[in-house]
Backbone as CSV, one residue per row, in Angstrom:
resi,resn,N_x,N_y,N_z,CA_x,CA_y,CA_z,C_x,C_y,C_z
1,UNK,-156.142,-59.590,29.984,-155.868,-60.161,28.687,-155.191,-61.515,28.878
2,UNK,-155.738,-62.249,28.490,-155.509,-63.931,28.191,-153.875,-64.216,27.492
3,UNK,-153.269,-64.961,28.296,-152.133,-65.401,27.373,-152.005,-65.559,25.876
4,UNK,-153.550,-66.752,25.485,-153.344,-67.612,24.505,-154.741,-67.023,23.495
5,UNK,-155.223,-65.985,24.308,-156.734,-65.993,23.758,-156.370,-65.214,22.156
6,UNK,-157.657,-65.327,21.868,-157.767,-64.329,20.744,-157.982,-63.072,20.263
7,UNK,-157.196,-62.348,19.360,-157.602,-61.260,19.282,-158.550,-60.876,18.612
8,UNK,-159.170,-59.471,19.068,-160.660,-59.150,18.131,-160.472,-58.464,17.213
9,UNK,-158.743,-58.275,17.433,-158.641,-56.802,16.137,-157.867,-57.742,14.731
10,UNK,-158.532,-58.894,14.673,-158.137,-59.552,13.293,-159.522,-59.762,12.248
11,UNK,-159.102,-59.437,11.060,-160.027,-59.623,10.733,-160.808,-60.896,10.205
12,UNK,-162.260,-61.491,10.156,-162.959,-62.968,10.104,-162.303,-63.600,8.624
13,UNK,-162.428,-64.552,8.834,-161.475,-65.276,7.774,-162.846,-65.584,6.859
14,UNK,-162.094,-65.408,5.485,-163.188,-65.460,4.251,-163.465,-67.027,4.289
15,UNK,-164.356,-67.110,4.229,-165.106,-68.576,2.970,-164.351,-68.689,2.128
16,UNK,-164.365,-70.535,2.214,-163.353,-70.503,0.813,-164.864,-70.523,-0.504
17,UNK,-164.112,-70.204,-1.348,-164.644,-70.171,-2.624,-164.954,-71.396,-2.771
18,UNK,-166.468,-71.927,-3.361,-167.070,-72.916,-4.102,-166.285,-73.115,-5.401
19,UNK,-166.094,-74.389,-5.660,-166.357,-74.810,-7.527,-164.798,-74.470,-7.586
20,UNK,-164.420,-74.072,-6.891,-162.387,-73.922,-7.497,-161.710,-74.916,-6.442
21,UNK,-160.961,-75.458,-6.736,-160.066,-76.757,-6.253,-158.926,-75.720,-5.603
22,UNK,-158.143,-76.155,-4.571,-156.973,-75.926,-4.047,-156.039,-76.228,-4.751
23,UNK,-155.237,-75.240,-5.552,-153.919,-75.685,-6.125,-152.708,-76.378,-5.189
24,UNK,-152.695,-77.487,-5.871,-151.304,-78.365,-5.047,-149.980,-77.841,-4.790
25,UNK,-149.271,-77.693,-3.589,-148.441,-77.247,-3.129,-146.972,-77.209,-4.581
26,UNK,-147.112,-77.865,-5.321,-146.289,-78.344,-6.542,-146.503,-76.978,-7.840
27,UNK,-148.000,-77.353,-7.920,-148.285,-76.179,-8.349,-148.043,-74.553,-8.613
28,UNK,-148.252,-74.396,-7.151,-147.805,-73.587,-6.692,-146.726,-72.744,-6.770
29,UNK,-145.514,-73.385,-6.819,-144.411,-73.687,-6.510,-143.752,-73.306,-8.001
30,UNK,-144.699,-74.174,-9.259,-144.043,-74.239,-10.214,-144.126,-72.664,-10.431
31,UNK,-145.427,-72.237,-10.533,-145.945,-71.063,-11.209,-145.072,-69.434,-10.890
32,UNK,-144.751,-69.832,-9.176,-143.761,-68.929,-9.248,-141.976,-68.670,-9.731
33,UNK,-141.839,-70.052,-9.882,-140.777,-70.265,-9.763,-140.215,-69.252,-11.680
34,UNK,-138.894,-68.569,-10.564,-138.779,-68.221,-12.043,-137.082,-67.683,-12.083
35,UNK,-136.201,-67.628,-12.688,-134.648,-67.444,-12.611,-134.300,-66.443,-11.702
36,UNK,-133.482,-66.543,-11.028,-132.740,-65.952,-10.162,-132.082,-64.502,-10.993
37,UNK,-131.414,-65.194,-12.183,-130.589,-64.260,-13.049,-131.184,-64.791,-14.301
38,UNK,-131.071,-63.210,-14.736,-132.129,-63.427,-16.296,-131.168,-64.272,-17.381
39,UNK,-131.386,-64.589,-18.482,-130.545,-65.440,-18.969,-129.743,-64.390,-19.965
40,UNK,-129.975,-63.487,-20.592,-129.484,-61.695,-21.012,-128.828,-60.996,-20.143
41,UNK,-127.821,-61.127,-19.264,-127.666,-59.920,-18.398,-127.835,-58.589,-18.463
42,UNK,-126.744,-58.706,-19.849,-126.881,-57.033,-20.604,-127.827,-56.599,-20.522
43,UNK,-128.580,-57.256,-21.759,-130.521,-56.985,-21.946,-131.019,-56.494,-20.489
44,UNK,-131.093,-57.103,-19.587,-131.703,-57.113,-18.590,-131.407,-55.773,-17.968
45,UNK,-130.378,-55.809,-17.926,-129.967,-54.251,-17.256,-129.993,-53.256,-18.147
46,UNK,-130.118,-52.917,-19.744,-130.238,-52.187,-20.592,-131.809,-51.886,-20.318
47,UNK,-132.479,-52.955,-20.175,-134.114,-52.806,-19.847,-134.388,-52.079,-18.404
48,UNK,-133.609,-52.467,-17.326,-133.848,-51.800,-16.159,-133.270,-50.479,-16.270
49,UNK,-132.639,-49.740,-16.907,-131.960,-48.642,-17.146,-132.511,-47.788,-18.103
50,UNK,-133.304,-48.079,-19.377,-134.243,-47.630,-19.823,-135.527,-47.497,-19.077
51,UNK,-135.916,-48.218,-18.286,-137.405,-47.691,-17.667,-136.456,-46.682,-16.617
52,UNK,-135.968,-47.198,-15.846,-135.188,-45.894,-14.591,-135.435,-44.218,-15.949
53,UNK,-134.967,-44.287,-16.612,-134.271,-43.077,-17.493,-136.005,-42.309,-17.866
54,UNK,-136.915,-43.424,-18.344,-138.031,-42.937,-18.952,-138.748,-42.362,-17.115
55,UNK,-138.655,-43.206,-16.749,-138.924,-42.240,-15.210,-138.402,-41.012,-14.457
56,UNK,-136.976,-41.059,-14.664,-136.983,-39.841,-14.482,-137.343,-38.605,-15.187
57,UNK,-136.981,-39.011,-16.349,-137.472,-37.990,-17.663,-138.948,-37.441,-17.410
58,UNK,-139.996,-37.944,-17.155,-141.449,-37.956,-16.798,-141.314,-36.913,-15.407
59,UNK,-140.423,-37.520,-14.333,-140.192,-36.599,-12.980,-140.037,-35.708,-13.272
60,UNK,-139.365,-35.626,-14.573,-138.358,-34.072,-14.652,-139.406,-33.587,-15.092
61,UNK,-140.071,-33.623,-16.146,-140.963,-33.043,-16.777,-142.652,-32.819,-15.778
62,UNK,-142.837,-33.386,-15.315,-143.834,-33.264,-14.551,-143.217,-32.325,-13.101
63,UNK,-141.982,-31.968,-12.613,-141.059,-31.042,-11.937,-141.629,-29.660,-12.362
64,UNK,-141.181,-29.684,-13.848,-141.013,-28.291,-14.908,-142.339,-27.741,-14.738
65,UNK,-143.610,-28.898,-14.850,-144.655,-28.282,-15.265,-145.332,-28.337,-14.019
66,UNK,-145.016,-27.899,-12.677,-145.586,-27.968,-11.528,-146.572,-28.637,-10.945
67,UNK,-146.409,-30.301,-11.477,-147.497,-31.546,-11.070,-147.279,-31.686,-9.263
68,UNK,-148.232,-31.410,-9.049,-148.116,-32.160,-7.393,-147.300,-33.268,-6.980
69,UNK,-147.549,-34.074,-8.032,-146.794,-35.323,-7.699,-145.734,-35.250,-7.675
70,UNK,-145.019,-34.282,-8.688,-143.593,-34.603,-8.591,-142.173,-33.454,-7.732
71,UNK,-143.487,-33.216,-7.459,-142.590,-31.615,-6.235,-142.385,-32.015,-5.409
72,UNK,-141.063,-31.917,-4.853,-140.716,-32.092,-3.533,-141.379,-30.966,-2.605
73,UNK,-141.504,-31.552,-1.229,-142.888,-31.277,-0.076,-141.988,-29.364,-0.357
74,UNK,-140.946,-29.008,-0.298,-141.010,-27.593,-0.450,-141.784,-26.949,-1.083
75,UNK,-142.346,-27.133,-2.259,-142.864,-26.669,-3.432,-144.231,-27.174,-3.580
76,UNK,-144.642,-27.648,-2.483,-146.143,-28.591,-2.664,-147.374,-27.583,-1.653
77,UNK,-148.358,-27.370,-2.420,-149.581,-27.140,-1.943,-150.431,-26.216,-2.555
78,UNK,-151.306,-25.404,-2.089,-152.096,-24.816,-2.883,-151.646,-23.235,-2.405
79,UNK,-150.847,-23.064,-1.449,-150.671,-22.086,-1.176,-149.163,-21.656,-2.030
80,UNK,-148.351,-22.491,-1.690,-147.419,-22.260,-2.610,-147.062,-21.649,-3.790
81,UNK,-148.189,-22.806,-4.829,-148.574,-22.350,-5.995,-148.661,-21.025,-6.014
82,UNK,-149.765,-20.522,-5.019,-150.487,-18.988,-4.977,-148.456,-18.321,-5.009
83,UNK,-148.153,-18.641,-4.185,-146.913,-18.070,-3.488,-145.589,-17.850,-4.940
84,UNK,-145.575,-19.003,-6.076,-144.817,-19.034,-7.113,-145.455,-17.890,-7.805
85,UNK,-146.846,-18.298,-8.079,-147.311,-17.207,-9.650,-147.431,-15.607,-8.906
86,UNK,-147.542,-15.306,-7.719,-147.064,-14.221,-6.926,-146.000,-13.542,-7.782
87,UNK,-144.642,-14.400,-7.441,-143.387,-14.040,-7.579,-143.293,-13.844,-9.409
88,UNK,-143.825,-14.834,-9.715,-143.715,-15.110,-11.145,-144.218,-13.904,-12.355
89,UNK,-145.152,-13.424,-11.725,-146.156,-12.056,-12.252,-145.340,-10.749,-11.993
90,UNK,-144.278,-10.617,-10.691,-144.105,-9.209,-10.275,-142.495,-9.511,-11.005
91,UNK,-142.388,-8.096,-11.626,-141.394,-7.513,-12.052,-140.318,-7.057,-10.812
92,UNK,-139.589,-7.897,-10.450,-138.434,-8.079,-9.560,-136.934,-7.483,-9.648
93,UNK,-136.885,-6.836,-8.866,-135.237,-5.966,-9.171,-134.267,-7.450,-8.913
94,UNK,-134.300,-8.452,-8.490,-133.503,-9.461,-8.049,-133.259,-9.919,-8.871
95,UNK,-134.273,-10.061,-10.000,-133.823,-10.712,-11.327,-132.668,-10.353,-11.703
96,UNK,-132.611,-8.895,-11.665,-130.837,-8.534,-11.927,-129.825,-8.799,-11.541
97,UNK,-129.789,-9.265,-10.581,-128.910,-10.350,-9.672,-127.805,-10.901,-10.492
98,UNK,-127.895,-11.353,-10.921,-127.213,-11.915,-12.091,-126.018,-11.385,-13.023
99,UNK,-127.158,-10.469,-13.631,-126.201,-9.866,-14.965,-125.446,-8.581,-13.601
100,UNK,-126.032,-8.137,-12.637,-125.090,-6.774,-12.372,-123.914,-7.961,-11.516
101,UNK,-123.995,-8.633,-10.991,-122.991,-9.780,-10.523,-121.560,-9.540,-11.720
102,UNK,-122.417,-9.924,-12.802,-121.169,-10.026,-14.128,-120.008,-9.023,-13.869
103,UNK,-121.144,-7.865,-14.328,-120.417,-6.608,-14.525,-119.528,-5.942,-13.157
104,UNK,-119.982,-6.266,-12.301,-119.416,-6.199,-10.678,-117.895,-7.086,-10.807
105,UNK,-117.990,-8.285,-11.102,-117.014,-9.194,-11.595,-116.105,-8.504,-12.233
106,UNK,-116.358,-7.844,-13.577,-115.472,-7.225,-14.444,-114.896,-6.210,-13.873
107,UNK,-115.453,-5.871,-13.699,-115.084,-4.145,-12.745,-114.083,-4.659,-11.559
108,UNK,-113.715,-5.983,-11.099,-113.235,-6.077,-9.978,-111.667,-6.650,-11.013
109,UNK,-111.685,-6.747,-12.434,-110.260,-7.132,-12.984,-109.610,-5.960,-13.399
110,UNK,-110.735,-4.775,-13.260,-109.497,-3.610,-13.890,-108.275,-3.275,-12.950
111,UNK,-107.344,-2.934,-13.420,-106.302,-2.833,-12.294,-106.527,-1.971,-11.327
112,UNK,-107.112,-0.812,-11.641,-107.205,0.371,-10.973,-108.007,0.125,-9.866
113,UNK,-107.671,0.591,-8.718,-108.288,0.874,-7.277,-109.547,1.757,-7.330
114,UNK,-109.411,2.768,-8.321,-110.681,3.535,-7.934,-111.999,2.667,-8.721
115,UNK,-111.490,1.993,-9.890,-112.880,1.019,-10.439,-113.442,-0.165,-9.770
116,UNK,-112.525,-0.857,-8.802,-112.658,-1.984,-7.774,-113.492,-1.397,-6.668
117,UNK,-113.530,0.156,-6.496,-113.905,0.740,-5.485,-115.546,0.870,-6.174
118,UNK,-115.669,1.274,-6.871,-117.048,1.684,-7.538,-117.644,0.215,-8.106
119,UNK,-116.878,-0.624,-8.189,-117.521,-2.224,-7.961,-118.182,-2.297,-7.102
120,UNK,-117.415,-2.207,-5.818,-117.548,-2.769,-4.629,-118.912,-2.183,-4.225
121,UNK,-119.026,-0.756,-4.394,-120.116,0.296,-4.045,-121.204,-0.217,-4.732
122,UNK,-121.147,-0.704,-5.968,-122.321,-0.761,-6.687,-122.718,-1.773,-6.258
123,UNK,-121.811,-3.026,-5.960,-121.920,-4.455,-5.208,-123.456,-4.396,-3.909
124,UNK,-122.635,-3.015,-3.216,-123.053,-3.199,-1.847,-124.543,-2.771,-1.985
125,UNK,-124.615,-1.809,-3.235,-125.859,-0.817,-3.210,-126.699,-1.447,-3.864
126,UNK,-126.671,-1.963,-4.582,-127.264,-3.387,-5.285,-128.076,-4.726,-4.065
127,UNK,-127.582,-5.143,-3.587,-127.492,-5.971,-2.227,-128.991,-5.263,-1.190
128,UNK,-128.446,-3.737,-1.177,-129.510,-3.524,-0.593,-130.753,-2.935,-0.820
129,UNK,-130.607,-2.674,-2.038,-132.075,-2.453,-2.836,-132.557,-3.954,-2.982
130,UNK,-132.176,-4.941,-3.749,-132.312,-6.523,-3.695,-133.158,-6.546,-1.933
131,UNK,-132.728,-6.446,-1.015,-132.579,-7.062,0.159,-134.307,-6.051,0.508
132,UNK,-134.238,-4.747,0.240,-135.953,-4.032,0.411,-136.499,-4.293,-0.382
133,UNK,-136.422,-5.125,-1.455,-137.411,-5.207,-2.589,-137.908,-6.321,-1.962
134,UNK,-137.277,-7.251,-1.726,-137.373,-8.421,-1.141,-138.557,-8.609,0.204
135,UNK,-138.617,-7.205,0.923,-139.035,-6.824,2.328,-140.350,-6.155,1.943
136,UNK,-140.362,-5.662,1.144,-141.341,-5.117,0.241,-142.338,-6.436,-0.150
137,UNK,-141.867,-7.295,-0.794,-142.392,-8.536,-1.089,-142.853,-9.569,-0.621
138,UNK,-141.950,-9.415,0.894,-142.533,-10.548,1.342,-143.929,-10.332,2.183
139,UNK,-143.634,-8.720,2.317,-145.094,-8.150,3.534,-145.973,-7.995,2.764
140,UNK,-146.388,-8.050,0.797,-147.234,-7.409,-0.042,-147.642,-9.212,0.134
141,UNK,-146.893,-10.450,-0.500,-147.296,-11.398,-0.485,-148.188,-11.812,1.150
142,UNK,-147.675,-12.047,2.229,-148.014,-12.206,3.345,-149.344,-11.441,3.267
143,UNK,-149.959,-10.396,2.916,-150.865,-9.818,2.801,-152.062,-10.179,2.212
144,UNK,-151.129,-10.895,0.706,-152.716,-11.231,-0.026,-152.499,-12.770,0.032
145,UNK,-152.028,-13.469,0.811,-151.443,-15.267,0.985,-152.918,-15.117,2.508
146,UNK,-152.913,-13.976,3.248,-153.955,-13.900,4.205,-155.156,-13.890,4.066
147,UNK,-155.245,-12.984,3.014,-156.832,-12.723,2.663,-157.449,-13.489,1.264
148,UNK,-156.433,-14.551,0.917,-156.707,-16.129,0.308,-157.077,-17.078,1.105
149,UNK,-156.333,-17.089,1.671,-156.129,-18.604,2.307,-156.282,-18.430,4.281
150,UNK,-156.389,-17.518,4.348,-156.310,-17.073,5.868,-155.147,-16.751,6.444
151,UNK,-155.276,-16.516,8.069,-154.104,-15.749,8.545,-153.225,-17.232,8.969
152,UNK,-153.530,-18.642,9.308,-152.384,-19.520,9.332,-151.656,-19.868,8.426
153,UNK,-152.085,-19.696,7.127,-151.329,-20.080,6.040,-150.473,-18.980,5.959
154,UNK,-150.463,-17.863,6.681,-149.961,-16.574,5.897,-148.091,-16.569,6.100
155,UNK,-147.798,-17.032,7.259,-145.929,-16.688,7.829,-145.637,-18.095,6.693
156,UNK,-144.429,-18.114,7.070,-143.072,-18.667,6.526,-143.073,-18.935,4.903
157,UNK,-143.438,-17.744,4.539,-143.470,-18.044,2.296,-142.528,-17.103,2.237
158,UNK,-141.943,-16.009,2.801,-140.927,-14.888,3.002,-139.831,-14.878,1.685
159,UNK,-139.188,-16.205,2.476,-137.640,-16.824,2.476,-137.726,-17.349,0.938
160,UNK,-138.717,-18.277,0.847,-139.080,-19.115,-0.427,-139.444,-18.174,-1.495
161,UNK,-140.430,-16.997,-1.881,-140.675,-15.956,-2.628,-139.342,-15.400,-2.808
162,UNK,-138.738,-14.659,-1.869,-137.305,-14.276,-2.046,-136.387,-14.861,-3.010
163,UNK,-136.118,-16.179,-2.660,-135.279,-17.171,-3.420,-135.661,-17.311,-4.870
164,UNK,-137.016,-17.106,-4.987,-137.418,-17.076,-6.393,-137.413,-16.112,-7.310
165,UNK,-137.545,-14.657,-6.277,-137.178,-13.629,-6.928,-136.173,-13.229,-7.376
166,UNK,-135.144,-13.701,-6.800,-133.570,-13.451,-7.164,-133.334,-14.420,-8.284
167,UNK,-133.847,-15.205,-8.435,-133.484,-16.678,-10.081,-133.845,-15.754,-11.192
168,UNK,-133.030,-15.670,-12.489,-133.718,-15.843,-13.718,-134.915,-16.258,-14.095
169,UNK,-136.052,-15.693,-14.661,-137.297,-16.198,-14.976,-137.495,-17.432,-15.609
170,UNK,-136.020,-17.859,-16.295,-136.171,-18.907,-17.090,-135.392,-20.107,-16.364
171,UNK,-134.846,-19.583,-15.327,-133.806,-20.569,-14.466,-134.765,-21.101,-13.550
172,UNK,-136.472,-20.649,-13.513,-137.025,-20.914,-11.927,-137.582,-22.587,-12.523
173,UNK,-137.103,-23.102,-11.206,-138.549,-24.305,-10.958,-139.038,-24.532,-10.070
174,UNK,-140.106,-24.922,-9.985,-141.309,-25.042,-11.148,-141.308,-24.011,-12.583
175,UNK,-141.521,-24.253,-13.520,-141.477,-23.159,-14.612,-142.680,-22.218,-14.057
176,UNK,-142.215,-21.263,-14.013,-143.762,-19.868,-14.204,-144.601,-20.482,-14.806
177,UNK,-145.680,-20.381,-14.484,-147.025,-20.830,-15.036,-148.179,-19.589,-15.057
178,UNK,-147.934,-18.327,-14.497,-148.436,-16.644,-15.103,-147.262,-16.067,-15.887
179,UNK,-147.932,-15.464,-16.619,-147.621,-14.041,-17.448,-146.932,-12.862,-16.064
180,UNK,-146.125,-11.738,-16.829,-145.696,-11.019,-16.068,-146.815,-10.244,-16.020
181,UNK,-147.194,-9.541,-14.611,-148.379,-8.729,-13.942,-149.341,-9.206,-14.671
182,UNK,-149.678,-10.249,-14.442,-150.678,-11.107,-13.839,-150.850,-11.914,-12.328
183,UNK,-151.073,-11.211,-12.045,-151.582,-11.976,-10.529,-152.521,-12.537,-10.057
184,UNK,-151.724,-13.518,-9.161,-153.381,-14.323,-9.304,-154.358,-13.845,-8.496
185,UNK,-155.670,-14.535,-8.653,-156.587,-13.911,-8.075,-156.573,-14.509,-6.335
């Protein structure tokens, strides 16, 4: 390879265009030229702060309604999807998560030792029904995520199904996009 030579990986330089004149360096110059600082500051930044706001608003909403575009790479693909309306369709003991949390809570202000005790129990017994439902779920999903999409797509949706099963139906995002027991095909 030549010091000075040329390279081949550029690409041939266009023809100039017939019948149009070269704009003068002045020209040029003028057309871009344009303020540094707008002459409105306020305005200016009330305007850049309204489009920011109408953009996110659109993110958010295109978030909610499970647009490709606006999912972060966790939540992105076609398997996924399969993997949300999965979770979204099955009637989940995790959902309870929540409200028996409350009542676990309450039960832990009565003074008495023996009701803190039957908290605690229900706490623990709770936890592990949650924790086989979960095991239950992830080997029923893994199952039909295989005989969709094949056996490479099939590992690591486990963790992610789980996490969804334990949310409120109305707390999940992406919003559910099936009916309960409906599954997809």
């Amino acid at each position: 390879m030549a010091l000075f030579s040329r390279s081949d990986d550029k690409a041939p330089i266009e023809p100039l265009q017939e019948g149009r004149r070269t704009p003068k360096q002045s020209e040029q110059v003028a057309r871009n030229r344009r303020p540094l600082v707008p002459e409105d500051r306020k305005e200016a930044r009330r305007q850049v702060q309204d489009k920011m706001r109408a953009e996110r608003q659109k993110a958010r909403v295109g978030f909610e309604r499970g647009d490709e575009k606006y999912l972060p790479p966790r939540d992105k693909g076609p398997v996924r999807r399969y993997v949300r309306d999965f979770v979204d369709a099955r009637l989940s003991i995790g959902t309870a998560a929540m409200p028996v949390m409350v009542v676990v809570l309450i039960l832990t202000f009565i003074n008495d030792p023996q009701w803190r005790l039957i908290g605690t129990l229900v706490l623990w017994a709770f936890v592990a029904v949650v924790v086989l439902d979960s095991v239950l779920m992830a080997w029923q999903l893994r199952r039909a995520v295989r005989a969709k999409f094949g056996a490479k797509d099939a590992k690591g949706h486990g963790w992610y199904a789980a996490m969804r099963s334990v949310q409120l139906p109305f707390m999940r995002m992406p919003k559910p996009q099936t009916k309960l027991f409906r599954y997809p095909e």
